[in-house]
LUMBAFI-440448 format. One record per atom (N, C-alpha, C): residue number from 1; atom name; x, y, z. Coordinates in Angstrom, 3 decimals. Atoms other than C-alpha are relative to their C-alpha. Example, Ala and Ser with C-alpha at 12.3 -4.5 7.8 and 13.67 -1.06 7.14 Angstrom:
BEGIN
SITE  seq  atom         x         y         z
SITE    1     N     0.890    -1.190     0.000
SITE    1    CA    12.300    -4.500     7.800
SITE    1     C     0.900     1.200     0.000
SITE    2     N    -0.820    -1.190    -0.060
SITE    2    CA    13.670    -1.060     7.140
SITE    2     C    -0.770     1.090     0.730
% end
This chain:
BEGIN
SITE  seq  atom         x         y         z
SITE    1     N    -0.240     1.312    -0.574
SITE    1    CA   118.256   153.103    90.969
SITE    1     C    -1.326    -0.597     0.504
SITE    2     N     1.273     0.296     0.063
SITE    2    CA   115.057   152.888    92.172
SITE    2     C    -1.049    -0.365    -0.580
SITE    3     N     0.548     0.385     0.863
SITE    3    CA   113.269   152.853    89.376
SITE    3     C     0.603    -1.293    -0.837
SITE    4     N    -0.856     1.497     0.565
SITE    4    CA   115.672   149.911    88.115
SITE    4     C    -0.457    -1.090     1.015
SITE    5     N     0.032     1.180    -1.069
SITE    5    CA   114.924   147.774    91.292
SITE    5     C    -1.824    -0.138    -0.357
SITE    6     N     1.021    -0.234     0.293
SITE    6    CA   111.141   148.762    90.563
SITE    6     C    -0.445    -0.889    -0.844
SITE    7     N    -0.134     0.501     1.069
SITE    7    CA   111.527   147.545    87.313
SITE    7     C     0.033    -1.314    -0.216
SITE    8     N     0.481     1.860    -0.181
SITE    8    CA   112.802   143.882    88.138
SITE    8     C    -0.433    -0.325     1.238
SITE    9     N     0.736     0.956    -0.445
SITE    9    CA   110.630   142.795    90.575
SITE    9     C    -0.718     0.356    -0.700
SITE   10     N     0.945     0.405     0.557
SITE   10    CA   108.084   143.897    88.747
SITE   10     C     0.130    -1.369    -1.366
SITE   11     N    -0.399     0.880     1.269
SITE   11    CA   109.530   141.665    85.851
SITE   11     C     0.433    -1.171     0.557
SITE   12     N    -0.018     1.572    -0.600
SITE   12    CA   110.311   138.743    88.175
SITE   12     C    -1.566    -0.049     0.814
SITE   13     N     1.554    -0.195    -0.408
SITE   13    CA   106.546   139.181    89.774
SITE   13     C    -0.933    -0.679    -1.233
SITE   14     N     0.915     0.553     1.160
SITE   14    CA   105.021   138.846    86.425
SITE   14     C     0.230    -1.419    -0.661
SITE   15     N    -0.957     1.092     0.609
SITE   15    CA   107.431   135.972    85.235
SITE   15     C    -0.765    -0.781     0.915
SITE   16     N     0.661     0.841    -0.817
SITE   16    CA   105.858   134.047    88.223
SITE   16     C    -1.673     0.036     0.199
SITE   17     N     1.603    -0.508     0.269
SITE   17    CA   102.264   135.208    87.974
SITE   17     C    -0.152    -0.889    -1.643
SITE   18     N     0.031     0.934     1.352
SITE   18    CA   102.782   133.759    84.053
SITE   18     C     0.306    -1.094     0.319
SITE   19     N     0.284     2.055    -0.373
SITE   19    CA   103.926   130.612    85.272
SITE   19     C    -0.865    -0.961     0.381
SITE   20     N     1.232     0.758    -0.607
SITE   20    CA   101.232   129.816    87.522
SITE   20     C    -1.094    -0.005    -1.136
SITE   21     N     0.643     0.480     0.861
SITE   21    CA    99.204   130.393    85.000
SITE   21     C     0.026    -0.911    -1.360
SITE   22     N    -0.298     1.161     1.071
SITE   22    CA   100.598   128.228    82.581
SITE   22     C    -0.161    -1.050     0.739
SITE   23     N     0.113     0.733    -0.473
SITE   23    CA   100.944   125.930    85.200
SITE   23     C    -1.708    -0.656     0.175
SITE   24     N     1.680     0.503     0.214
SITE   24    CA    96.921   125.890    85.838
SITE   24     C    -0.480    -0.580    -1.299
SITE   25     N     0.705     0.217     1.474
SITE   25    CA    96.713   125.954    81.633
SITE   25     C    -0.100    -1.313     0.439
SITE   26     N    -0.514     1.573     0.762
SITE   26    CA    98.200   122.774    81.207
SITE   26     C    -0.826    -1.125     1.209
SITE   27     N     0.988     0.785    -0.822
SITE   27    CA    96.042   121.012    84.370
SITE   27     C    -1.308    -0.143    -0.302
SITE   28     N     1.465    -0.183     0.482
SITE   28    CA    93.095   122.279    83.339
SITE   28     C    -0.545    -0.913    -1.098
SITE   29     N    -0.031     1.198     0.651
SITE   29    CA    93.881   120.286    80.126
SITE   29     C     0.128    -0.919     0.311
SITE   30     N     0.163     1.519    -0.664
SITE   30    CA    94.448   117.430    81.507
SITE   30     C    -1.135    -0.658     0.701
SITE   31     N     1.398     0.027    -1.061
SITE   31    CA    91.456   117.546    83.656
SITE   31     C    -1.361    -0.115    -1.317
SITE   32     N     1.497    -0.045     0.961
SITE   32    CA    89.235   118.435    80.480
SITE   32     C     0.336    -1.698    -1.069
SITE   33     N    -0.771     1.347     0.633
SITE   33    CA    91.565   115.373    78.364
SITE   33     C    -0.903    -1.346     0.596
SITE   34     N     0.446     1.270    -1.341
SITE   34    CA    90.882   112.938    81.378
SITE   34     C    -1.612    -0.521    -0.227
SITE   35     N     1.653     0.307     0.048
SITE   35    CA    87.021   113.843    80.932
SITE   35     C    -0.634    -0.516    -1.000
SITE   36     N     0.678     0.251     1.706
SITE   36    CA    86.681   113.799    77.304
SITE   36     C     0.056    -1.849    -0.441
SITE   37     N    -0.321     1.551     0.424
SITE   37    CA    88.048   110.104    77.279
SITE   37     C    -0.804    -0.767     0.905
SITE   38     N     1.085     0.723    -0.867
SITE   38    CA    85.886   108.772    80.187
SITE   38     C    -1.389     0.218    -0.635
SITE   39     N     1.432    -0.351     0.799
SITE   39    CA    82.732   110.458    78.546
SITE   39     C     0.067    -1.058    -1.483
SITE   40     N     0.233     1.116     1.537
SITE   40    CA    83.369   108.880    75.240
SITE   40     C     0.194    -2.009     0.192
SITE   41     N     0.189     1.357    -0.260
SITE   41    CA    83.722   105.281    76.837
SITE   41     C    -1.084    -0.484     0.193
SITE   42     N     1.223     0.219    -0.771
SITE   42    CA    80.031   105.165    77.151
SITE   42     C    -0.821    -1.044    -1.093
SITE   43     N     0.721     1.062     0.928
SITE   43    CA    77.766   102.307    75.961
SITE   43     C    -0.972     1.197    -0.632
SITE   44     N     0.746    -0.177     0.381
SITE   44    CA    74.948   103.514    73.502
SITE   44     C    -1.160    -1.170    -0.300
SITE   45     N     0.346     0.714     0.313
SITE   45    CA    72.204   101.710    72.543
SITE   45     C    -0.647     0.065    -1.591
SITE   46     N     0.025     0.412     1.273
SITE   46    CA    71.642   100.100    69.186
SITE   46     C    -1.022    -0.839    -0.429
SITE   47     N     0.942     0.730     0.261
SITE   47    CA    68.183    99.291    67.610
SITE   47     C    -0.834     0.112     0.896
SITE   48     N     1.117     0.209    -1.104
SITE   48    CA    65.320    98.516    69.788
SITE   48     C     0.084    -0.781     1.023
SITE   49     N    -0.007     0.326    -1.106
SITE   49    CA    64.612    97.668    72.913
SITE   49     C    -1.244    -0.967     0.377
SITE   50     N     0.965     1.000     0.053
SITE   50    CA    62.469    94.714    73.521
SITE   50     C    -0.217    -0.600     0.888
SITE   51     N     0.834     0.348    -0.884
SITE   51    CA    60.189    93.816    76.189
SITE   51     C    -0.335    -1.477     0.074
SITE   52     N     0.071     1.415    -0.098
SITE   52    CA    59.937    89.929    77.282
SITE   52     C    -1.104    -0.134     0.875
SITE   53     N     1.330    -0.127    -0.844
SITE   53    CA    56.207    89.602    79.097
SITE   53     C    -0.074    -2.072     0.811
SITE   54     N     0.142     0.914    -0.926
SITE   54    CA    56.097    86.877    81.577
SITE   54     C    -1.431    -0.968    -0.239
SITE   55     N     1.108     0.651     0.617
SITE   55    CA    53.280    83.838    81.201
SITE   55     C    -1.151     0.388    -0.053
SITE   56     N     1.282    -0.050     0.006
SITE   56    CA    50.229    85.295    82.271
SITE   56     C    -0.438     1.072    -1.003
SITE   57     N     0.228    -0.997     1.548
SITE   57    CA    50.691    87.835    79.207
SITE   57     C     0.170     1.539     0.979
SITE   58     N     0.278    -1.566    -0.349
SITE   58    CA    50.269    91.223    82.020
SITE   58     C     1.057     0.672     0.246
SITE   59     N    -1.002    -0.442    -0.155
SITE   59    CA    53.373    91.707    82.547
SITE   59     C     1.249    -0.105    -0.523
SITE   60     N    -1.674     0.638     0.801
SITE   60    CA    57.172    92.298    81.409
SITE   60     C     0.735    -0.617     0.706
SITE   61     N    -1.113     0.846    -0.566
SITE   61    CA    59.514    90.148    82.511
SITE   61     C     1.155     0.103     0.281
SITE   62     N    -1.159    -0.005     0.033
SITE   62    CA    62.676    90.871    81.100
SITE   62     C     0.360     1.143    -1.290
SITE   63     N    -0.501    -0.845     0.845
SITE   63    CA    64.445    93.505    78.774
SITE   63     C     0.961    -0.159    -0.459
SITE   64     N    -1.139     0.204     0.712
SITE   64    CA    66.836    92.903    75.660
SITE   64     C     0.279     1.016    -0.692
SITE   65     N    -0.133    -1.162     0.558
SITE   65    CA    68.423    95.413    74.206
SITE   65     C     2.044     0.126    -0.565
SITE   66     N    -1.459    -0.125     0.995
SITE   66    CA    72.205    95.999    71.837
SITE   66     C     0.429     1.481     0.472
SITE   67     N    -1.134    -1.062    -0.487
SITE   67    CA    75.089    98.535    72.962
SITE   67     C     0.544     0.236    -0.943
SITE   68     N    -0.913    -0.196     0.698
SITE   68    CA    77.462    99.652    71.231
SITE   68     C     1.029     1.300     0.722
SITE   69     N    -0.966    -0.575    -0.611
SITE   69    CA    80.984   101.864    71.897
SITE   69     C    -0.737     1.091    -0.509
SITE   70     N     0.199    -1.554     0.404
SITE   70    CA    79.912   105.782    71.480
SITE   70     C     1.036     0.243    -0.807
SITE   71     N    -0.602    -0.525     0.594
SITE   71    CA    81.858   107.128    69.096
SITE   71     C     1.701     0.645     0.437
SITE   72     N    -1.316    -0.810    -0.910
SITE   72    CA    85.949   107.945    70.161
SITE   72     C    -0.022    -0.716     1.050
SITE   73     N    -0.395     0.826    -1.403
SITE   73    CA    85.471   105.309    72.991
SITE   73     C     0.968    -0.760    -0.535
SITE   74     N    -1.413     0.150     0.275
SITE   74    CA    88.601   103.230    73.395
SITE   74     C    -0.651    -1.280     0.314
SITE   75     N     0.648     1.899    -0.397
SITE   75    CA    86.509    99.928    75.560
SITE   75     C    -0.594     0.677     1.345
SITE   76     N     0.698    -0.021    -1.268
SITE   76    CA    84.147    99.364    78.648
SITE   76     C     0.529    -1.742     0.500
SITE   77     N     0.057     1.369    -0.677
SITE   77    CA    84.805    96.719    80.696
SITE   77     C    -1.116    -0.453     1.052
SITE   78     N     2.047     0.605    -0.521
SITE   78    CA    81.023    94.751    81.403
SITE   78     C     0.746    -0.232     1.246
SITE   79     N    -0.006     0.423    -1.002
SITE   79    CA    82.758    93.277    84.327
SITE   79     C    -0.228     1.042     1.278
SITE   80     N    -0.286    -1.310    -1.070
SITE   80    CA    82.724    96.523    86.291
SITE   80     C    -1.098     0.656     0.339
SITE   81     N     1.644    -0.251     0.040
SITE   81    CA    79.213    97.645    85.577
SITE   81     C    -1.185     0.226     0.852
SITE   82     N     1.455     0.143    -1.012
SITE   82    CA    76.071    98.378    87.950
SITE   82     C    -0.591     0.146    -1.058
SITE   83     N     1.557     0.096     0.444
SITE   83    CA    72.643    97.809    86.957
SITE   83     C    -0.639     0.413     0.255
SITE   84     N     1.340    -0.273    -0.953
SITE   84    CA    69.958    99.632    88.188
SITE   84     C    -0.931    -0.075    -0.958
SITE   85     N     1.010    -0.104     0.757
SITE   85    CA    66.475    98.798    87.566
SITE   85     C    -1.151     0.938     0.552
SITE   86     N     0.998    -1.465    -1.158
SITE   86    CA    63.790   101.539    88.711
SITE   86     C    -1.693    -0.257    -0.445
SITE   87     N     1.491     0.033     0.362
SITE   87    CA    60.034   101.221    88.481
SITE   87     C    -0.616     0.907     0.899
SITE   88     N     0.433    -1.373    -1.070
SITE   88    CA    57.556   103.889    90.543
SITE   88     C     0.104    -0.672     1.184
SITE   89     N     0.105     0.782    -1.477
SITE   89    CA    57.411   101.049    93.414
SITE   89     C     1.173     0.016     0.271
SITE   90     N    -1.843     0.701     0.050
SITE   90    CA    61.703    99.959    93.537
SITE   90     C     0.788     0.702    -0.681
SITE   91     N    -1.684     0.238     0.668
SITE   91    CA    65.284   100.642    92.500
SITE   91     C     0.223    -0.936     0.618
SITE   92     N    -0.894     1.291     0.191
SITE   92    CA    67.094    97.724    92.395
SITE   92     C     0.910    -0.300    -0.463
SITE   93     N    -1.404     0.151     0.282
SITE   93    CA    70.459    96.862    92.040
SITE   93     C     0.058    -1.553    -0.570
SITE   94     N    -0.085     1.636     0.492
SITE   94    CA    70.805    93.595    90.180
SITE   94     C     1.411    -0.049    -0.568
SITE   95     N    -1.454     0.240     0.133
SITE   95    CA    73.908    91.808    89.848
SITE   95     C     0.451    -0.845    -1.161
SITE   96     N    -0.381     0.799     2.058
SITE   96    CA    75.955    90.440    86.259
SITE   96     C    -0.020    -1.454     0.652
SITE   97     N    -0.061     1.068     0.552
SITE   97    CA    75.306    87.250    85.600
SITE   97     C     1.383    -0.591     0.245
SITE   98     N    -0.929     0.833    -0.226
SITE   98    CA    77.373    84.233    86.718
SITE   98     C     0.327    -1.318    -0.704
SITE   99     N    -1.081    -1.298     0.490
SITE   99    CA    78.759    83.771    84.043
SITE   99     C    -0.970     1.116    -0.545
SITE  100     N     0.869    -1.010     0.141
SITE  100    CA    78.408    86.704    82.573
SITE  100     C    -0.551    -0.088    -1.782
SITE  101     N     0.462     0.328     1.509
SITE  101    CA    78.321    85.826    78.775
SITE  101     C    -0.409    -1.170     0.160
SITE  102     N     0.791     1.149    -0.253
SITE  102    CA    75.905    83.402    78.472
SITE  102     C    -0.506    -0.469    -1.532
SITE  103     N     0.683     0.523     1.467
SITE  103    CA    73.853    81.113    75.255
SITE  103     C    -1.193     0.830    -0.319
SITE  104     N     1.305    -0.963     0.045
SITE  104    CA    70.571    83.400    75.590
SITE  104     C    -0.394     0.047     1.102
SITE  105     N     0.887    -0.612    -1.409
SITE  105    CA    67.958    84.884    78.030
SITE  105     C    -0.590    -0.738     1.036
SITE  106     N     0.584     1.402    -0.756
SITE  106    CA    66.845    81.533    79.519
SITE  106     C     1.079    -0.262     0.836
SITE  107     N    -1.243     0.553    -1.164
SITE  107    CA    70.595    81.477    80.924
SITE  107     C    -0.344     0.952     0.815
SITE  108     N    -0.095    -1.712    -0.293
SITE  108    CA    70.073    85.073    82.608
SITE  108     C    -0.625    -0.500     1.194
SITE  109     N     0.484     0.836    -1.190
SITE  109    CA    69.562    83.600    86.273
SITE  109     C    -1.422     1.640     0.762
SITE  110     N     0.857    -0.852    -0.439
SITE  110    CA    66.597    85.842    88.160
SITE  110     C     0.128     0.948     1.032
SITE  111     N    -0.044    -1.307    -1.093
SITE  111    CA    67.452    89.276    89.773
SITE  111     C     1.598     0.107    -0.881
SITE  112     N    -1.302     0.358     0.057
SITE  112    CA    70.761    89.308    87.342
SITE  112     C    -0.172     0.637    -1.429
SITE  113     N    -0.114    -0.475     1.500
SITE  113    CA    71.697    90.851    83.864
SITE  113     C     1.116    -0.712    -0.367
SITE  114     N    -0.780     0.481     0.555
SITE  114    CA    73.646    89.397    81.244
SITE  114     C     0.407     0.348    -1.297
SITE  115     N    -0.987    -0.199     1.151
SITE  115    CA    75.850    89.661    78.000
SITE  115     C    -1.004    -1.411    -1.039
SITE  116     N     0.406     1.284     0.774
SITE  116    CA    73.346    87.265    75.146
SITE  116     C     0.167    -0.225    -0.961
SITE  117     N    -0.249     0.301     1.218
SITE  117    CA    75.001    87.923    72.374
SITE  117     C     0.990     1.006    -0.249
SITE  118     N    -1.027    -0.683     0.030
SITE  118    CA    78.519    89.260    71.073
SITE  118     C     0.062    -0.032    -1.680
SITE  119     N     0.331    -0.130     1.446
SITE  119    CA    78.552    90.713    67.236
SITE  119     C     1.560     1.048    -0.208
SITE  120     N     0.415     0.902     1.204
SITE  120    CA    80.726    90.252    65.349
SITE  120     C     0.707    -1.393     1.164
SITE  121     N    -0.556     1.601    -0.723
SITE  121    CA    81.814    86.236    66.204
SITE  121     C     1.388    -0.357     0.789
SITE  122     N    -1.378    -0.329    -0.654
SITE  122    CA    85.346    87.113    66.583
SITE  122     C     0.618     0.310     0.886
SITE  123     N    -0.478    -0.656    -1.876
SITE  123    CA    85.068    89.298    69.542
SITE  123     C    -0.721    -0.815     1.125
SITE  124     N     0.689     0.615    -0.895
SITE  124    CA    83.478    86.684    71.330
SITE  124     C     0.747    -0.858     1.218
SITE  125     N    -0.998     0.651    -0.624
SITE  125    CA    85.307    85.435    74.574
SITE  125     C     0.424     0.513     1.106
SITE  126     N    -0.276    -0.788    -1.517
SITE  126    CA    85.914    88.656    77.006
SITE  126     C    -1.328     1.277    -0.314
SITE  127     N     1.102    -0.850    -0.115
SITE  127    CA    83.475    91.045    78.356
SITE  127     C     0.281     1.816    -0.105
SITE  128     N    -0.690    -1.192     0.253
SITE  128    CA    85.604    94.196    76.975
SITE  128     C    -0.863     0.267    -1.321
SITE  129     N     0.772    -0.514     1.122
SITE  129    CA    82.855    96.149    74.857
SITE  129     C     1.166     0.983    -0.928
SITE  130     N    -1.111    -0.406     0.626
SITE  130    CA    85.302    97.317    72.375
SITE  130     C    -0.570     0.494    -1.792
SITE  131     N     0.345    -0.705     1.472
SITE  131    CA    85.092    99.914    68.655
SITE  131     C    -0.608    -1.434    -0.878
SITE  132     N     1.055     1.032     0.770
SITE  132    CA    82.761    97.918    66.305
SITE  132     C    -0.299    -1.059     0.563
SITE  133     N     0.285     0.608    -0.868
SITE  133    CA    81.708    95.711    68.959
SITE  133     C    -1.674     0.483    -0.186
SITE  134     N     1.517    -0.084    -0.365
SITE  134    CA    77.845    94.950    69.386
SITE  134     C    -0.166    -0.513     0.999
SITE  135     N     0.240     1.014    -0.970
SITE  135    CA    76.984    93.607    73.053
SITE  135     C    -1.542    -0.479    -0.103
SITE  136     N     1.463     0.315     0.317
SITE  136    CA    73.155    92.188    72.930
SITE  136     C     0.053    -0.399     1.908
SITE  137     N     0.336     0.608    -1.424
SITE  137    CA    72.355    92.624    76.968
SITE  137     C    -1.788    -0.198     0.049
SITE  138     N     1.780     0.257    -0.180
SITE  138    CA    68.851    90.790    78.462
SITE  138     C     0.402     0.148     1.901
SITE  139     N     0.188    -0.908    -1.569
SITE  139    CA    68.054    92.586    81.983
SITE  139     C    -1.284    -1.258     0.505
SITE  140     N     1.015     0.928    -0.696
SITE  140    CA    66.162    90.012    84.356
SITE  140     C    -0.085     0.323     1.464
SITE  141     N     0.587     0.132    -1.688
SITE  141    CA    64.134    91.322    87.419
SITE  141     C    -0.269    -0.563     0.820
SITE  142     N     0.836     0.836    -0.690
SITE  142    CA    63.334    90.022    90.292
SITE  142     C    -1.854    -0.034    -0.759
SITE  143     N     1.658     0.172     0.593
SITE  143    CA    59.434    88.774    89.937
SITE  143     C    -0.520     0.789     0.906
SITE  144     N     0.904    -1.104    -0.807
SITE  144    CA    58.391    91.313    92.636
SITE  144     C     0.156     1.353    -1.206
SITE  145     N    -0.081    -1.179     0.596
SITE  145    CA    59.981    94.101    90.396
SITE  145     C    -0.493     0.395    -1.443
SITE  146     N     0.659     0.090     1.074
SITE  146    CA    58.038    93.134    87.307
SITE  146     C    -0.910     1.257    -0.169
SITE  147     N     0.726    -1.333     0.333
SITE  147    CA    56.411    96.032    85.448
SITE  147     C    -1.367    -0.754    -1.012
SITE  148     N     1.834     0.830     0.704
SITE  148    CA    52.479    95.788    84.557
SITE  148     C    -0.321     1.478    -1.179
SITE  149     N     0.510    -0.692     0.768
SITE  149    CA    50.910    97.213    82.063
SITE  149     C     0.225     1.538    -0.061
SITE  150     N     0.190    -1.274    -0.292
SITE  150    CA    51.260   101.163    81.394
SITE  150     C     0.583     0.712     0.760
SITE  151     N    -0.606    -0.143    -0.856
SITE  151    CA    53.698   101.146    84.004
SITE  151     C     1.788     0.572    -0.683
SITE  152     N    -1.394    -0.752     0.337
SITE  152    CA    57.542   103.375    83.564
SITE  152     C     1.206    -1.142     0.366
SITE  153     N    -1.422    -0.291    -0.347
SITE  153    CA    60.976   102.247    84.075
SITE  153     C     1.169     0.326    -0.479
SITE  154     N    -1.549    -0.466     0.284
SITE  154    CA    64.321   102.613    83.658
SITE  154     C     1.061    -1.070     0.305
SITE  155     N    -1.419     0.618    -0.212
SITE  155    CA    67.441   100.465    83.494
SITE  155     C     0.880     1.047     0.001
SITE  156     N    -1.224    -0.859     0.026
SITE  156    CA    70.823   102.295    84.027
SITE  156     C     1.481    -0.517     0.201
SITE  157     N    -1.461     0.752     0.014
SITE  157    CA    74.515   100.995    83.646
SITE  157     C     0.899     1.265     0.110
SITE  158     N    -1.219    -0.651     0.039
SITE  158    CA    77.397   102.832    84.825
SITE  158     C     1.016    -0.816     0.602
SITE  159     N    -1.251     1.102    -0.602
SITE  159    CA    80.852   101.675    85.280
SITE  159     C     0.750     1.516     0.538
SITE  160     N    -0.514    -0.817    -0.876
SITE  160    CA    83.531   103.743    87.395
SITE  160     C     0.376     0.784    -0.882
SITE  161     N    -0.681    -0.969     1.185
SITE  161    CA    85.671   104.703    84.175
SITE  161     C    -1.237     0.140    -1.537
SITE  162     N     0.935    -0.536     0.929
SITE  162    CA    82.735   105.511    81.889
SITE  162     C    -1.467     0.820     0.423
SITE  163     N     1.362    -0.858    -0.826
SITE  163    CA    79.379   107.499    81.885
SITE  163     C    -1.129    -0.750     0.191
SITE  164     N     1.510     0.799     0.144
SITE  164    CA    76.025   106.566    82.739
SITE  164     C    -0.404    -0.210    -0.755
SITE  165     N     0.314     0.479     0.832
SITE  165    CA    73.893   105.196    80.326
SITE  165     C    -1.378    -0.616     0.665
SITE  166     N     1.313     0.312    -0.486
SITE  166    CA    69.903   104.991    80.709
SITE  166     C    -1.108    -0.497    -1.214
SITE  167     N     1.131     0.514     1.735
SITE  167    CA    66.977   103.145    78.674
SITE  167     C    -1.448     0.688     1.633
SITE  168     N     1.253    -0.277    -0.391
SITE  168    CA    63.278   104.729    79.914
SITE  168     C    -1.024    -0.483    -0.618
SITE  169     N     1.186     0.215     1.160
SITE  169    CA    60.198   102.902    78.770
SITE  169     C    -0.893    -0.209     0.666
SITE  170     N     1.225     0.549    -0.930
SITE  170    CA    56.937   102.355    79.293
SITE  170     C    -0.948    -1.111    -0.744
SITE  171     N     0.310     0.843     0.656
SITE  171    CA    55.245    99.351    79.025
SITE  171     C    -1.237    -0.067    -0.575
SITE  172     N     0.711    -0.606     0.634
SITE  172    CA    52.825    99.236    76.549
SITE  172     C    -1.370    -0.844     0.474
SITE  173     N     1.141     0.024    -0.374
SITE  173    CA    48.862    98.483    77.161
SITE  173     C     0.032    -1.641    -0.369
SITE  174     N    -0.126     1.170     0.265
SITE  174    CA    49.551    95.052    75.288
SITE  174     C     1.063    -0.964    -0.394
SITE  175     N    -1.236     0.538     0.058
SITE  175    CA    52.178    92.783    75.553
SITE  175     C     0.153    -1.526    -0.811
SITE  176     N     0.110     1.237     0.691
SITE  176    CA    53.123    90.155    72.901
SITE  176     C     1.174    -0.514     0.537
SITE  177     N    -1.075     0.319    -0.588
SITE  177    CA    56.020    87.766    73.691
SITE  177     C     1.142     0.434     0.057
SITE  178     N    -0.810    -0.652     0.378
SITE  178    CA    58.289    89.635    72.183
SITE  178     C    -0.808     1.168    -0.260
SITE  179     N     1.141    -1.340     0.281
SITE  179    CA    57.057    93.501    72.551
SITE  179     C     1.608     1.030    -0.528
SITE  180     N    -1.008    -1.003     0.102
SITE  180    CA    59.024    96.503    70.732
SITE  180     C    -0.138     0.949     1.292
SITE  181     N     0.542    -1.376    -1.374
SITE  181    CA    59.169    99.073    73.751
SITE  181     C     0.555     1.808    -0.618
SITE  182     N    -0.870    -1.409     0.017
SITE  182    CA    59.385   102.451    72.501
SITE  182     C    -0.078     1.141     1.091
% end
């Protein structure tokens, strides 16, 4: 009899010991699910990155540069977005553009990023970066945070439900109006 009573708890013991762990399985998935779909919502960038040098020729001005959905993303929504711009002097938080899709870089008010071009024509209208979607953003510093010659930074965009997303460049020794930045 003993050995019978022995017997089921151990066999109701284990039955509950297996549950919990099924119970953890199936969270755990969800948890890794949850991640895999936020990670893949992430802008990339597409093509080059191009340096806008301010009048007196020494410095950059402004930075344009094309997104696109990562691969398995579903959409980003621009409206949600931070900006940071970083140089060795500043970070800086600059704020989207009012509006935020604009005609080109001349709209792109100063200390402010914007949306200057939406590819293809069709998706043109909301700021939901969406599968075969091209966004064309132009990044506009303040004029204190202007980068000189030879000098690093960094832009960085993250939104709440997607990942970060960083451009690093440095600006190059000579700046034409339009500079490639690699």
């Amino acid at each position: 009899i003993v050995l019978i009573a022995f017997v089921v708890v151990a066999s109701v013991f284990s039955y509950a010991v297996l549950g919990a762990g099924f119970y953890t399985t199936s969270k755990t998935q969800e948890v890794i699910y949850s991640a895999v779909d936020s990670a893949g919502s992430t802008p990339q960038l597409m093509g080059n990155v191009y340096g806008i040098r301010d009048t007196d020729g020494k410095h950059l001005h402004g930075v344009q540069y094309s997104v696109v959905l990562a691969s398995g993303g579903k959409y980003i929504d621009f409206s949600t977005l931070d900006v940071t711009w970083s140089t060795p002097n500043a970070v800086t938080s600059l704020a989207a553009n009012e509006p935020l899709i604009v005609n080109g870089r001349n709209d792109v008010v100063i200390g402010h990023w914007g949306i200057v071009g939406i590819k293809p024509d069709s998706a043109a209208g909301d700021v939901f970066l969406e599968p075969n979607e091209i966004f064309t953003i132009y990044v506009n510093p303040n004029s204190s945070d202007e980068v000189a010659v030879g000098e690093r930074f960094t832009i960085e965009m993250k939104s709440p439900k997607s990942g970060a997303f960083a451009i690093t460049r440095t600006c190059p020794d000579q700046l034409d109006p339009i500079t490639v930045l690699n």
